[in-house]
Phi, psi and omega in degrees: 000302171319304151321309160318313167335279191265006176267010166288290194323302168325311159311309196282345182298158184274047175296329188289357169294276254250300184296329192278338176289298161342297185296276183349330174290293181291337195293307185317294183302326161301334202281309188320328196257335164296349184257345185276308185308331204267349185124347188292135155256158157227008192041060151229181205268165163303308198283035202296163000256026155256152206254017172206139170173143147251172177281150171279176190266359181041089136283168178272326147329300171310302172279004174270338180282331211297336187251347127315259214317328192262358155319288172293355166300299187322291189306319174302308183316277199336301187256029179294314202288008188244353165263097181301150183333306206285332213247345170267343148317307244231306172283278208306340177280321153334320175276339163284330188286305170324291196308307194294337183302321171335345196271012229102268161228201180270327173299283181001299233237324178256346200247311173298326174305351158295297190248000215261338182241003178047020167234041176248185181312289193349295182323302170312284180351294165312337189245025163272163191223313199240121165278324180314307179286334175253007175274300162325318172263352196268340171280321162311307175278349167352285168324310173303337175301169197292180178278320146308348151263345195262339165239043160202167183281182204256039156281310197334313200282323166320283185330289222280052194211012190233307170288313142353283202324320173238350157241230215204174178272346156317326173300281192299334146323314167291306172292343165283299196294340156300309184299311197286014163270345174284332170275033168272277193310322176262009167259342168247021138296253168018271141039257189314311184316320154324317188118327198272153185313167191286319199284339184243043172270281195306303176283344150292355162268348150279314145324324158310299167339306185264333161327142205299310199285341182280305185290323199274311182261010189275339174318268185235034187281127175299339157291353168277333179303316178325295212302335169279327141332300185281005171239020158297286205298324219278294175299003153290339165289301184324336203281303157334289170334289184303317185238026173051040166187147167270132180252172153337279160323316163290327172307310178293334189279327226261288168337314212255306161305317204277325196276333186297319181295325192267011168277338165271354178199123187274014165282012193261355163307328200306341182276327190288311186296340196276321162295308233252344171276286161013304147272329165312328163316318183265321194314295212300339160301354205040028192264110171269013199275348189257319179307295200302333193303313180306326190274343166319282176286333180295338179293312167306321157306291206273356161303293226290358163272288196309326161328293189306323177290263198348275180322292234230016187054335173308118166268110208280320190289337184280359208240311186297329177300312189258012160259336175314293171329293182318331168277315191236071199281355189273340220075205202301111201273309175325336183262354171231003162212077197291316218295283200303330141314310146297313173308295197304328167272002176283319168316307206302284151347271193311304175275001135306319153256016169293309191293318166286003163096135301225321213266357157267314179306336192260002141283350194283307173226077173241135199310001187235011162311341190299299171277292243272287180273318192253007158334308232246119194279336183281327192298281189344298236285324199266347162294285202312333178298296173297327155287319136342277163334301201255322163326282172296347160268004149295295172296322130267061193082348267216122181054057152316318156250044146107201177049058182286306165296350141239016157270303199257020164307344167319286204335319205287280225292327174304354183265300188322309203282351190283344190264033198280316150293010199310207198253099177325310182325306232234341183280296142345301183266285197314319142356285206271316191317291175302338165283350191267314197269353171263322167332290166299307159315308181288304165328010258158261184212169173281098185254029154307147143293000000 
């Protein structure tokens, strides 16, 4: 009986969904790679659509944590409703550290993506002498900078060149991925805030976990801090949500969320467009409390920049303009490159859902996504809000190189909260999918720059 069970359940997953993403993948990446062989440019990577990986040195080191992480999934997954919340925690972070261990070792997985290709903040980091003094001067000095500090604002570069300052790079390695450990605790708030059951808490935090873009980039990547900020702001909706009314408390998380992202990313507009469909939402409903909410932190944001100008001399808006150049100097890429533009938002796109994995796309647009995923009217209002947001910064232009999937790690809890009625059956095999396909990727390459 048990066996009928589950080859029914099997039947029932949406695979002709799931084998048609897969060709499309391949297909798109062969057409992509025979016309670049041919001479073709399309500004996107060989691989599409990822737009970075090397091969691994496949050590034996590697391959025993990479089968610990897929054990330990297994094993967490099975036996979650018998694990309290602190100790599951405690495996998702295991799990990320497992997967990335997976590159080899602890130099690999946590410290060379800092210094080994010499075009990350680090590089910069090191040769400040005066944080005051270059902080001041950094928009001025822009060019000279590395391709990553000079296309974010310079606290990102600050941070580390502030932790250097009293430790070491072991330290700063450690302290990003502890702050980007923060967003466990704070996606099963968020969760809880939601609505959702305890049992399916727990396995959306493990599915977080496991999920591609998170485990691969949550280690020592500055879009993990990104991604723990924006689930500040996030949980401040949540919150709303949860008790019908705006407070205090939420006015400072949402705030408190918009202004930490945008001192570390200017992918942190993504939250001002994410206010402004949000509220057009409700305006049209004729509910004015979320417009007044936005416009409220947006004030606060930009006191607390002008603040930042007054002290320290840095201007974010003359610094975000001229990094802007710096990425796109011809300008508007559609009027002098429609081909590559189109290709690149096809990348874009494309490696976001490569990166949530084949066995979320094949639950994402599956017939029964309609009741399942897009059941739930507060999830929608706050899914559709984010894609909205990043639908228009994709249109202008917005991740010209690529990597999306780490640039666009916010992005995932906004996916996520959509499995809150899946089918457990169809929960299950997507699961097991996504821990099989983060396997094979850690195992498989290095998708640092």
């Amino acid at each position: 009986m048990g066996e009928k069970l589950q080859w029914a359940t099997l039947k029932n997953f949406p695979w002709i969904v799931f084998f048609v993403a897969v060709f499309i993948w391949v297909a798109i990446a062969g057409a992509n790679f025979y016309y670049q062989s041919q001479g073709g440019f399309t500004g996107t990577g060989p691989l599409f659509p990822i737009s970075v990986i090397y091969p691994n040195q496949f050590l034996w080191s590697g391959f025993v944590f990479a089968f610990l992480f897929l054990f330990a999934g297994i094993f967490a997954f099975q036996y979650s409703k018998k694990l309290n919340v602190y100790l599951l925690f405690l495996v998702a972070i295991a799990l990320v550290v497992l997967g990335n261990l997976s590159q080899g070792n602890f130099d690999i997985a946590f410290l060379q993506p800092f210094y080994l290709k010499g075009r990350q903040y680090y590089a910069d980091a090191i040769h400040i002498t005066d944080g005051a003094i270059w902080l001041r001067d950094f928009t001025k000095n822009l060019e000279h900078f590395q391709l990553h500090t000079r296309t974010h604002p310079p606290f990102v570069t600050l941070l580390h060149f502030w932790i250097l300052n009293i430790s070491n790079i072991e330290t700063l390695a450690i302290v990003f991925f502890a702050i980007g450990c923060l967003s466990f605790p704070l996606f099963y708030k968020i969760l809880d805030y939601l609505g959702f059951e305890e049992s399916r808490r727990k396995w959306l935090l493990l599915l977080f976990a496991v999920i591609p873009s998170v485990n691969i980039y949550l280690l020592v990547s500055i879009d993990s801090l990104v991604l723990t900020s924006t689930m500040i702001f996030l949980l401040g909706f949540a919150r709303i949500f949860h008790q019908n009314k705006i407070d205090v408390t939420a006015f400072l998380l949402v705030s408190l969320g918009l202004i930490s992202t945008n001192l570390i990313t200017f992918s942190g507009l993504f939250l001002f467009a994410f206010l402004g469909c949000f509220s057009f939402y409700f305006l049209l409903k004729g509910k004015w409390n979320f417009v007044w909410l936005s416009l409220m932190v947006a004030v606060v944001c930009a006191l607390g920049f002008l603040i930042i100008h007054a002290t320290t001399g840095y201007g974010h808006l003359d610094t975000f303009l001229e990094a802007s150049h710096s990425e796109n100097p011809d300008g508007f890429r559609l009027l002098h490159q429609p081909f590559v533009y189109l290709m690149t938002r096809l990348e874009d796109i494309g490696e976001i859902l490569l990166f949530l994995s084949f066995g979320f796309v094949a639950v994402f647009f599956s017939k029964k996504a309609v009741t399942e995923v897009f059941g739930d009217q507060k999830l929608n209002i706050l899914f559709f809000s984010a894609i909205s947001a990043l639908s228009a910064m994709l249109l202008t232009g917005a991740y010209g190189t690529g990597e999306t999937a780490r640039a666009c790690l916010f992005l995932v809890p906004y996916f996520l909260i959509l499995l809150k009625d899946v089918d457990s059956d169809q929960f299950k095999i997507l699961f097991y999918l996504c821990l099989f396909q983060t396997f094979g990727m850690q195992m498989i390459g290095n998708f640092y720059w």
